[in-house]
C-alpha positions as CSV (number, residue, x, y, z in Angstrom):
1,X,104.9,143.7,120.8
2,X,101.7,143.6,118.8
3,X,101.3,144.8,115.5
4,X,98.9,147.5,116.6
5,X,101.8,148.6,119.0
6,X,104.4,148.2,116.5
7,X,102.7,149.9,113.6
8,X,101.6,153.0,115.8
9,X,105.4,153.5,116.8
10,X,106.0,153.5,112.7
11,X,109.2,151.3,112.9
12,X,110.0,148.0,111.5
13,X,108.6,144.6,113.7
14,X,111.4,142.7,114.3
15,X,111.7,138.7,113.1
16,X,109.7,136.4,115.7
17,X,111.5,134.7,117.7
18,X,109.9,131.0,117.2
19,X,107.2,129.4,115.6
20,X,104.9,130.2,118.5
21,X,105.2,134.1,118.1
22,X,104.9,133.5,114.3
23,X,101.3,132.0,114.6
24,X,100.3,134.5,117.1
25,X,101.4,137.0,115.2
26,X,99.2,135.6,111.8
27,X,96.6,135.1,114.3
28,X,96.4,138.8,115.4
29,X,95.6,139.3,111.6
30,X,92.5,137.4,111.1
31,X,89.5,139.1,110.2
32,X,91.6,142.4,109.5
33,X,91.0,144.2,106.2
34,X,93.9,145.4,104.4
35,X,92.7,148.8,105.0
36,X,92.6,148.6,108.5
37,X,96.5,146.6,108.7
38,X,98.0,149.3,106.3
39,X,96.4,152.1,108.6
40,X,98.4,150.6,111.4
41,X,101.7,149.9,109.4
42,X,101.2,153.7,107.9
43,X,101.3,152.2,104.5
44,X,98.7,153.9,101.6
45,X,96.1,150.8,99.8
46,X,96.7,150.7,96.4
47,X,93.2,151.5,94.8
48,X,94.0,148.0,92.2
49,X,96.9,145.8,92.2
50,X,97.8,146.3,88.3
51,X,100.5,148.4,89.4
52,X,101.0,147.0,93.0
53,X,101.0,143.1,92.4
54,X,103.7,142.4,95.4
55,X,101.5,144.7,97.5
56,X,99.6,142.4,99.7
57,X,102.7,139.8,100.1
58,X,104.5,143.1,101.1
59,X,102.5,144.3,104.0
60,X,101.6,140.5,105.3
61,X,105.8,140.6,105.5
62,X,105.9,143.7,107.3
63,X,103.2,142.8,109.8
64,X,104.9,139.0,110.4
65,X,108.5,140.6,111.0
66,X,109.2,138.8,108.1
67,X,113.8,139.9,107.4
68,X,114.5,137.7,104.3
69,X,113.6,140.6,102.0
70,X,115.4,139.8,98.6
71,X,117.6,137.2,99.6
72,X,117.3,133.6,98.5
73,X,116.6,132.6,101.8
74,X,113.2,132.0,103.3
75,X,111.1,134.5,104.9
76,X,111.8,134.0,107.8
77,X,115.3,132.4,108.0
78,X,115.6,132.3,111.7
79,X,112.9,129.6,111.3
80,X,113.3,128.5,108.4
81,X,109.6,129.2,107.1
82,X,108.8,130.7,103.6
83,X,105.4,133.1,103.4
84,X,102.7,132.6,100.6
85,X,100.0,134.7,100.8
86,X,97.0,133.0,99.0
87,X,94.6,134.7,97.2
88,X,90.9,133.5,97.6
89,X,87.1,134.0,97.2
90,X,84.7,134.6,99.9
91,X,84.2,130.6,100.6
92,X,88.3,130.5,101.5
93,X,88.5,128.5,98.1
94,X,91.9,129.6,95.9
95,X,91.4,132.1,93.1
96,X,94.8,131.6,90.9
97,X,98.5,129.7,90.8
98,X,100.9,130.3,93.6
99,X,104.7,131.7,92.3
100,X,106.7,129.3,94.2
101,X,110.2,130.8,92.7
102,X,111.4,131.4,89.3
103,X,113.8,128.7,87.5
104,X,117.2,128.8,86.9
105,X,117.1,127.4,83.5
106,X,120.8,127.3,82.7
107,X,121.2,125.5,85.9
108,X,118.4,123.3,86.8
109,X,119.4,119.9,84.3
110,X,122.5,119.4,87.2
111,X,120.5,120.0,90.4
112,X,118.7,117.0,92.3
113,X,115.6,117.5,93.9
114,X,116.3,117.6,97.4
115,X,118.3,120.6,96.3
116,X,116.0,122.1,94.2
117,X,114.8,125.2,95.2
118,X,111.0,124.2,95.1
119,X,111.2,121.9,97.8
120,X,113.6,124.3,100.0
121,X,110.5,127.0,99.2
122,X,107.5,124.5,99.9
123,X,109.5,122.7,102.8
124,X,107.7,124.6,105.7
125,X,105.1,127.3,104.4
126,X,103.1,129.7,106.4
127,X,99.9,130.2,104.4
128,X,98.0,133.5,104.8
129,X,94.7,133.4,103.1
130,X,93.9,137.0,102.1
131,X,90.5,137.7,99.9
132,X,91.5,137.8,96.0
133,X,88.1,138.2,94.0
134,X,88.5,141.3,91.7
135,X,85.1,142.3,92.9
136,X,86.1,143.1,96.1
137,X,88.1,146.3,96.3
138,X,91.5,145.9,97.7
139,X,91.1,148.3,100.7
140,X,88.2,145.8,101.5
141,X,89.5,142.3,101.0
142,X,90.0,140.4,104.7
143,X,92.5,138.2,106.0
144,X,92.0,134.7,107.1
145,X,93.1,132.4,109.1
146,X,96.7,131.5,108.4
147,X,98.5,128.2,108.3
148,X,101.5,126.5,109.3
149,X,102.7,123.3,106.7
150,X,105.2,121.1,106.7
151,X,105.9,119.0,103.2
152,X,104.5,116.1,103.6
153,X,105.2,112.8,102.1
154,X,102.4,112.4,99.7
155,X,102.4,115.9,98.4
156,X,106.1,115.5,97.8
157,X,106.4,112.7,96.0
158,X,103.6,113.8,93.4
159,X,105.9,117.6,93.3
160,X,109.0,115.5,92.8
161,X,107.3,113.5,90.1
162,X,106.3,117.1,88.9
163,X,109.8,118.3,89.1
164,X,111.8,116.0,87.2
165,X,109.2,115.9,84.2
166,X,109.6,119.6,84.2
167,X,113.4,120.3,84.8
168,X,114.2,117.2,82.5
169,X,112.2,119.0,79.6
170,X,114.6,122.3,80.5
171,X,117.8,120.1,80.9
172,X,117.6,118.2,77.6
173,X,117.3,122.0,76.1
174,X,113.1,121.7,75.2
175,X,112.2,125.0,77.0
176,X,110.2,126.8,75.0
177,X,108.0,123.3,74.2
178,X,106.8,123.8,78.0
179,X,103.4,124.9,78.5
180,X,101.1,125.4,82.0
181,X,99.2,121.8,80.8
182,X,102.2,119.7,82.2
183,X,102.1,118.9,85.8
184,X,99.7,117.3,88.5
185,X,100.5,120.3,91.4
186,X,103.3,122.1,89.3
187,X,103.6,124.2,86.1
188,X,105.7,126.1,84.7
189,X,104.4,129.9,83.6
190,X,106.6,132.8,81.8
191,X,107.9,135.0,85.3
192,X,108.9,138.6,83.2
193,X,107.5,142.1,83.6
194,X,107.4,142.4,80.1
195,X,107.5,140.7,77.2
196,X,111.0,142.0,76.1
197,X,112.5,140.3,79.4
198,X,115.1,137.6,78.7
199,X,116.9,135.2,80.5
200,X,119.9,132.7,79.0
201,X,118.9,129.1,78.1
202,X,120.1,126.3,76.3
203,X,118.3,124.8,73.4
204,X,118.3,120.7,72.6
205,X,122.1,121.3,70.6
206,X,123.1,123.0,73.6
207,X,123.4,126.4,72.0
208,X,122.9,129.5,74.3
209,X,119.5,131.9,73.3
210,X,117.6,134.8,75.1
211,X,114.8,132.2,76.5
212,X,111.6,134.4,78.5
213,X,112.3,133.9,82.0
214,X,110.0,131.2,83.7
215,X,108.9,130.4,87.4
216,X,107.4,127.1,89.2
217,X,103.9,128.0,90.2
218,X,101.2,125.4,92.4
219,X,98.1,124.6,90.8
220,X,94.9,125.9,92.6
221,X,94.1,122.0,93.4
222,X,97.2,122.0,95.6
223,X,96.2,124.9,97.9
224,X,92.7,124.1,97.3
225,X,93.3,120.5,98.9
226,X,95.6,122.0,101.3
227,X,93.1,124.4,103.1
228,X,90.5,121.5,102.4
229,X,92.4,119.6,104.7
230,X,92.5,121.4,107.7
231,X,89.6,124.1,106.9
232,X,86.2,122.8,106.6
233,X,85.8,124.0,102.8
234,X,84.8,121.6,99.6
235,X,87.5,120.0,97.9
């Protein structure tokens, strides 16, 4: 079933099957609008994304068939491939940091990397570029080309590297020292709705205190090298 069939019918696209329906399925969204893939969802545009941030990750789900939905599972756990969408400008080149997952800070100093919930996030990724330039209003902005990635050696030992420097400066109780400067591919960045938010954490005597909750984000270079390697953009 396409998405044009699916969406005219108005009721939930089912998971894909395998990894071959998956990529047809992105591929059937290339060049669309958002306008013209919430028409066929029956889904209203937003007319900005102050109020609507998860919007565009939201209806890229619902087109893909994508059945995680809150669960700490990837996207699509049949296949076990986590969805980014990726916000970029009109030469395909990234516009901001990608949330890769938020941290659990009273947790992270016991948990090894291959466990870590970065690398069972960034393990297999399909990226959907999707236009992000605030100039270009939402109903408008097109969707590219998407792209299936596997972790690969080099990029994970320099995220590892990341990892450890980062969780080691949680673990040993230094979290409100962190700032978005540390890191090569990752950074850590407050993750709250508002300012009020708290989340428990441990400071360097080990006592509990209401720390702001954080998340693991990729650096533009990342994605920017990632697309630059199979896209023919600039690095």
């Amino acid at each position: 079933m396409t998405v044009s069939e699916a969406g005219s019918q108005n009721r939930p696209i089912g998971p894909p099957s395998d990894e071959a329906e998956l990529l047809r399925r992105a591929a059937s969204l290339a060049g669309l609008s958002l306008l013209e893939l919430a028409g066929r969802l029956h889904v209203p545009v937003p007319a900005d994304l102050r109020r609507a941030k998860g919007f565009v990750g939201g209806l890229i789900e619902r087109a893909l068939g994508a059945s995680a939905g809150s669960r700490s599972v990837p996207d699509f756990p049949e296949l076990a491939v986590e969805l980014k969408t990726l916000p970029v400008d009109r030469a395909g080149v990234p516009v901001e940091s990608t949330f890769v997952c938020t941290i659990p800070l009273t947790e992270i100093g016991h948990v090894e990397w291959a466990d870590s919930r970065v690398r069972r996030k960034l393990a297999r990724v399909l990226w959907v570029p999707v236009e992000g330039q605030r100039d270009i209003p939402v109903a408008e902005r097109r969707i590219g080309q998407a792209l299936l990635y596997a972790l690969t050696a080099e990029d994970e030992a320099v995220l590892r590297a990341d990892w450890e420097e980062l969780s080691g400066y949680i673990g040993r109780g230094h979290v409100e020292a962190l700032t978005g400067h540390l890191g090569r591919f990752l950074q850590i960045r407050p993750k709250a709705a508002h300012s009020r938010a708290r989340r428990l954490g441990f400071d360097a005597e080990g006592a509990p205190f209401a720390a702001l909750p954080k998340g693991f984000y990729l650096r533009p270079s990342f994605t920017r090298a990632l697309l630059a390697r199979h896209f023919a953009l600039p690095r």
